[in-house]
N, C-alpha and C positions, 0 to 999 in steps of 0.2 A: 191520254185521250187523243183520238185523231181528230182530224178537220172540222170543224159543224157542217151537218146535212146543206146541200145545197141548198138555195133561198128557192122560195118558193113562188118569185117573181116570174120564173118561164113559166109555170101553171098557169098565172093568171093573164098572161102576155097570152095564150094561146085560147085562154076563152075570150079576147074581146076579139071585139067583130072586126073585121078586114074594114081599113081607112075606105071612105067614100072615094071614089074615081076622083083623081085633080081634072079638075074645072078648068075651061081656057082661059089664057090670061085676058083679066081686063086691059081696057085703056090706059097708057102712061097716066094721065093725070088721074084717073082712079084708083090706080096704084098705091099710090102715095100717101091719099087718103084713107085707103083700106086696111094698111100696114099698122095703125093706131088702135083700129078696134077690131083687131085679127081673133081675141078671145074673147069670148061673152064674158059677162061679168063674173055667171057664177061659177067658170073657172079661176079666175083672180082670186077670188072671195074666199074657196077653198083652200087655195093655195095658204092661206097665211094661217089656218086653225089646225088645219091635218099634216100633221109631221110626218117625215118618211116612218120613224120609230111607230107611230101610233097604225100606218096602211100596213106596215109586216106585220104589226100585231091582229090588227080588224082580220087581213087575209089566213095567218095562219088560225085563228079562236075560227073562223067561219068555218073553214074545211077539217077544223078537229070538232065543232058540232055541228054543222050543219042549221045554224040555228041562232038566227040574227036576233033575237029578243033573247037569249042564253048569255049573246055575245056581249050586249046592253047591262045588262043583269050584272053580269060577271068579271069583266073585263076593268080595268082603272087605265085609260088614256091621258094622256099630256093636258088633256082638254076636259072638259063635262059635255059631254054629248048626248042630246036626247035621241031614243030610238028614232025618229024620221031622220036624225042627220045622220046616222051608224046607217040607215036603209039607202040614203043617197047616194053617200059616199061610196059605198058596196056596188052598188049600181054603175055609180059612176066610173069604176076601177075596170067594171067589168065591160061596159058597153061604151063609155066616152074613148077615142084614141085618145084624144090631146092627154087627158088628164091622169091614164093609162100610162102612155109615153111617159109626162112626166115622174109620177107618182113611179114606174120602173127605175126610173135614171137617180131618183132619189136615194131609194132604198140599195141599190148597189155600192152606192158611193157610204154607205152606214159602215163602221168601223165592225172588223168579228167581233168584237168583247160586247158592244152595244148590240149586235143580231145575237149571240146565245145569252145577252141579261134575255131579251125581248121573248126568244124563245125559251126560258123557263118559266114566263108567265102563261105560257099557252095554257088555255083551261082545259081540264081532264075529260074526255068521249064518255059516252054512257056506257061504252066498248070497254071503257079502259077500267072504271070504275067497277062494272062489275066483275070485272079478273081480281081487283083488288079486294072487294066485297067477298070474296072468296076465301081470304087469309084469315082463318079463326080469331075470334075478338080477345079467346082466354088466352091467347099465347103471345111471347113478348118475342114475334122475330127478328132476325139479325138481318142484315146487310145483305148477306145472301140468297132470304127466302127471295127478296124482291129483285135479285140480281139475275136469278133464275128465271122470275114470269116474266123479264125483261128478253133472256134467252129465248126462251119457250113461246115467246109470243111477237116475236119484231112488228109482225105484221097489224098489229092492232095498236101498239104504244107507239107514241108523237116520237118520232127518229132522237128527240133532244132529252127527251127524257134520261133520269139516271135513278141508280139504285134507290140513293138519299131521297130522290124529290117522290117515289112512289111511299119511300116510307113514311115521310111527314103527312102524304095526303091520305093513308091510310090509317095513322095517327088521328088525323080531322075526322075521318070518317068513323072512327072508331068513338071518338068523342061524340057525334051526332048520333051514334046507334045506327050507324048506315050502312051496318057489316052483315050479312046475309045470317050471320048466325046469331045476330041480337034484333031483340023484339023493338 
């Protein structure tokens, strides 16, 4: 196996907004005093429930659906997260610098074997599933069929994806009756 896919950090790095113009400096002795409550709180606050592991995971499940109540729904975090704090956080990735900044410098410093667990959780696109949806329910494929829509398809399946993780979700689906050729 080669390398895992680049992280998906410069994506997100590129959609937040350009830092506010730096401000002229205050006064020495306000200085000083300013250096103490330099972050609001609800970056602090953040800081301690949202893990690096759990921002690669929110950012890659967002841009494999598209679909922040999907990502709620679906996703298991380090933490229990109600949909408004999954919306903030996303938000906050995307449009806060500081917490931006941070939340980058975290996820870098993540070990490879802890970024490709994280990215085998990524959840399945509705892209992906109906390629899958496609593989007859009567038939018991190998290792192959799905090495092949793997080939045949780069552009629609998550870069981390492998043969095994299409066929176990095929499996589920196949269990649910969510194969295009069962009722």
């Amino acid at each position: 196996p080669g390398p895992p896919p680049p992280s998906r950090c410069t994506q997100v790095a590129k959609a937040v907004s350009a830092p506010a113009a730096a401000s002229p400096l205050p006064p020495a002795g306000l200085a000083k005093r300013m250096k103490k409550s330099k972050q609001p709180p609800q970056v602090t606050k953040d800081l301690g429930r949202w893990k690096a592991a759990d921002d690669l995971l929110l950012i890659n499940a967002v841009l494999q659906t598209n679909d922040l109540s999907s990502v709620h729904l679906g996703v298991k975090f380090s933490c229990r997260f109600n949909l408004r704090e999954i919306q903030e956080r996303w938000y906050a990735l995307l449009y806060d610098p500081v917490i931006s900044k941070l939340a980058c410098q975290a996820m870098r410093q993540l070990h490879p074997e802890a970024i490709a667990a994280i990215q085998s959780k990524v959840l399945f696109s509705k892209a992906e599933e109906q390629l899958l949806s496609r593989v007859g329910s009567s038939s018991q494929p190998a290792l192959d069929t799905f090495q092949e829509l793997l080939h045949k398809h780069p552009d629609v399946f998550y870069p981390a994806r492998t043969a095994r993780a299409l066929q176990l979700h095929w499996q589920l689906m196949k269990q649910y009756y969510l194969l295009h050729d069962q009722t």
